[in-house]
N, C-alpha and C positions, 0 to 999 in steps of 0.2 A: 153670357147673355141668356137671357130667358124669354122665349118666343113660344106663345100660344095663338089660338087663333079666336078668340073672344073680338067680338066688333066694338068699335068706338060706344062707349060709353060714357066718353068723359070729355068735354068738349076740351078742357084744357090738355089734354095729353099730348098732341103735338106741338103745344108750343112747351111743353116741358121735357119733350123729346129730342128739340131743337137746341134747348139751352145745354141739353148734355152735350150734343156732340160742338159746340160752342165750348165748355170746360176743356173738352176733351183735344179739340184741335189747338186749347192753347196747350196744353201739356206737351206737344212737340217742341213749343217756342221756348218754355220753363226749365224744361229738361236739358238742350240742349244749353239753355243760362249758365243753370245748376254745373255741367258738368268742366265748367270753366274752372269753378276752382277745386270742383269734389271728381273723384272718380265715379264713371258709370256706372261699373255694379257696387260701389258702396252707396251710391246716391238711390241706386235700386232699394238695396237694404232699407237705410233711414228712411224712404220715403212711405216704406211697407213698414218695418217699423210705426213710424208715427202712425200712418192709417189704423195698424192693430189696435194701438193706445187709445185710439179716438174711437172705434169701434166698441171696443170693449166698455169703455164708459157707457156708450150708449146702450150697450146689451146689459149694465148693472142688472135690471129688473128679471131678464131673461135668464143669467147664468143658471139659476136654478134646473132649468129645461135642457141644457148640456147634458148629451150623453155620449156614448160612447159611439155609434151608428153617425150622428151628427160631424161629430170630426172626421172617421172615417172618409162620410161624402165629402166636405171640406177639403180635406187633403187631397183627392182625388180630384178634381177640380182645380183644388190649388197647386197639383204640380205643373198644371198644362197653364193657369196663369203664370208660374214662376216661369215657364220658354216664352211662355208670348213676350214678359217684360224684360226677360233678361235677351233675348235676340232686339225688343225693341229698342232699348237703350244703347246696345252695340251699335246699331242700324243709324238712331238717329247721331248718335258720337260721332258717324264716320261718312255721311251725308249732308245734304240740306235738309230740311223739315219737310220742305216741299215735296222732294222727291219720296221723303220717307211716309210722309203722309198718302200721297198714290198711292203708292206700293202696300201699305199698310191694307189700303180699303180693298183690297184683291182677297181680303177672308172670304165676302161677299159669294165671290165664286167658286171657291174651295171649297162651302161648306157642300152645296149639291154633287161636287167634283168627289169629295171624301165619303159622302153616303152614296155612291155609287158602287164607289171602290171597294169599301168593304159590307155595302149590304144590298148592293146590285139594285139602290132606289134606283128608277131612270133620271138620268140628264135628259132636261126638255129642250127644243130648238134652239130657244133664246139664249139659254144658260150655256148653250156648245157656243155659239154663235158667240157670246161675250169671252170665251177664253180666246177664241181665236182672234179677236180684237185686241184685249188685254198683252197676248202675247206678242202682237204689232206695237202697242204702247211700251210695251218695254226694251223693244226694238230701236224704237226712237229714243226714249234713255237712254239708250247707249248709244245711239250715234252724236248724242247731245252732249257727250263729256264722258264716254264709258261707262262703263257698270262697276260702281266703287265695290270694296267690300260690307260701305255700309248698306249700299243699293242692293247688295246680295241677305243678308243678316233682315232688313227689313220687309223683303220677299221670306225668307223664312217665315219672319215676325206673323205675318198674316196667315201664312197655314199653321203656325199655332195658335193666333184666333179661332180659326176656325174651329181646331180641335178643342179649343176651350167650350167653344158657344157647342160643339154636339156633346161635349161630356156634360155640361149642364142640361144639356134638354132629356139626357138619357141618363144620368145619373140621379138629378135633383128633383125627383117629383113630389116629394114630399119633405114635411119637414121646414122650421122657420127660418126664413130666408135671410134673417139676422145674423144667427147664429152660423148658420154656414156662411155666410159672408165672412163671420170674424173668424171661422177655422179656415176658408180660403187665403186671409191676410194673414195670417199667420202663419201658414204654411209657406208662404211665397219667403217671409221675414226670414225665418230659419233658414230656406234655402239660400236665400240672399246673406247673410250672416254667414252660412259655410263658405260661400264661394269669394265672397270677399274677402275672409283668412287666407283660403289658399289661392286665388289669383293673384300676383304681383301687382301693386298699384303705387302710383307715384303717393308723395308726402301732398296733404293735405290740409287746410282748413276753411273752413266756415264762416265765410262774409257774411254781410248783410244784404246783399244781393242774392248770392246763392243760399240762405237760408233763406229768404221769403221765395224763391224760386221751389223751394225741398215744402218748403208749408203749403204751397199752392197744390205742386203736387201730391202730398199726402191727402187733401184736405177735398177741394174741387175733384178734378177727375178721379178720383178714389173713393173717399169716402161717398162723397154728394151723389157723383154720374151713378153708381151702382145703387144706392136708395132711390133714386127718381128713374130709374131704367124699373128695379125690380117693382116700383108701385105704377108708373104710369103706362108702359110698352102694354103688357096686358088688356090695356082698353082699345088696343089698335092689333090688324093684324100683320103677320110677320112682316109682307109685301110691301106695306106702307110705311111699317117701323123701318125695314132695309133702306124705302126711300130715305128715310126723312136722315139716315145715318151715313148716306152718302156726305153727306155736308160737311163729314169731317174735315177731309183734306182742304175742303175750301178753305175752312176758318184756318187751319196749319198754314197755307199758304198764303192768306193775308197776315199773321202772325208775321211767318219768315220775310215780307216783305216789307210792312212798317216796323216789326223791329231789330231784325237783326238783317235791313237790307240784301236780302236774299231778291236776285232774278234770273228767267231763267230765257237759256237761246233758245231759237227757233225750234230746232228740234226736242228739246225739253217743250215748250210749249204741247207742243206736237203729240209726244209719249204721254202727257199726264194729260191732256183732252183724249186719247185713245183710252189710257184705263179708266180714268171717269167714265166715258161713253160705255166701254163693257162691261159698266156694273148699273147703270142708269139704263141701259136698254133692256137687259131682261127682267128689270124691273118693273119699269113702264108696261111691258107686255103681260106680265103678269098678273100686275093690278090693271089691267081692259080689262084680260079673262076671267078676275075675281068680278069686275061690275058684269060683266057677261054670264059667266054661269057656268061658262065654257072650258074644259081641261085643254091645258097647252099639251099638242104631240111630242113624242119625246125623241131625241134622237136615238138612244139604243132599239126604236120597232122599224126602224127602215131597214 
């Protein structure tokens, strides 16, 4: 993801900010379709595949401007989306949508958590304050039916968002966001094409269900969410883009509930209103302090 801090300038931005994470939340419910009759990381593969194919069409006019620096970035970006989707597709294989959808939006508080770590930004009150909630959410997951392996894989999933979304904001500062787009899709493609050869996967084929579940996702949350991320986020800034990208797991979890009747006990209730809450509260704090003017304290000066 690519996050500047340019202010609203475009009155439609969040409602095309909204629809991504609409694509996006359906992609838990498609995915998990998909993987009924396709294998996980081959469904990875194809679906990066197809995305490349689509992208690349549309970059015709651009190929010229391909160089070598271009891929370069691309690939570096594009290894850390090849973990994000290949722990996400294990994650959502061996969960509900729901829970993986939670779990997923926990990048949220990695990313501040990961520039701390290695470059000693400060963690502000809020942001300390939401892992320690987040980690009570996940608490109640597990008392709510345990901590599956996909519920663990999914937790991964989100710290390599996270590192996604810092290798783009420190790697990608220049340069046509087309083009690295189709060497980030590509890059994932390949990776996903090795690991399919050498992972064991059961015998397979391709409905008509799970091929329009493989088209969605090549198509919507892939090709589309990242064209309307990279032209419309930019008019908003990070704090309010973060808000508006909470929304994901809602849409995933009305997904997992009208269609593939997914619900959840008390205590899942419980877990997935606690990690909502620690990623929607140092949010909201954040954006007072941006209409305020005001720097949030951080926890590392106490």
């Amino acid at each position: 993801m690519m996050m500047n801090g340019r202010r609203d300038n475009s009155g439609s931005a969040p409602f095309w900010l909204v629809v991504t994470t609409v694509l996006w939340g359906g992609s838990f419910v498609f995915n998990k379709i998909g993987f009924r009759e396709i294998p996980p990381v081959m469904f990875l593969f194809l679906r990066f595949f197809l995305a490349t194919v689509i992208m690349g069409c549309v970059c015709i006019p651009r190929l010229r401007r391909m160089d070598l620096a271009t891929v370069k970035k691309g690939g570096m970006v594009g290894v850390a989306l090849a973990a994000a989707n290949l722990s996400f597709v294990i994650g959502v294989s061996g969960t509900s949508v729901t829970r993986a959808g939670f779990l997923n939006n926990l990048f949220v508080l990695l990313v501040p958590l990961l520039c701390f770590l290695f470059w000693r930004e400060r963690v502000d009150r809020p942001t300390f304050a939401g892992i320690l909630i987040a980690a009570s959410g996940i608490g109640g997951l597990a008392c709510g039916g345990g901590f599956s392996r996909g519920d663990l894989y999914s937790t991964v999933c989100a710290l390599f968002i996270a590192i996604h979304i810092i290798a783009v904001s420190r790697v990608l500062r220049s340069g046509d966001v087309y083009l690295v787009t189709l060497a980030q899709f590509a890059t994932v493609t390949v990776i996903g094409g090795i690991l399919a050869l050498v992972i064991p996967g059961r015998p397979f084929h391709i409905g008509p269900v799970s091929a329009g579940a493989l088209i969605y996702c090549a198509v919507f949350p892939t090709v589309i969410c990242f064209t309307l991320q990279n032209t419309f986020q930019r008019y908003t800034t990070p704090t309010r883009a973060g808000l508006i990208y909470t929304l994901d797991p809602v849409w995933s979890m009305l997904g997992g509930y009208l269609l593939l009747g997914e619900r959840l006990n008390g205590w899942e209730w419980l877990g997935c209103g606690l990690i909502f809450g620690s990623v929607v509260v140092p949010l909201l704090a954040k954006l007072s302090a941006e209409r305020r003017g005001a720097p949030l304290r951080s926890q590392a000066s106490n």
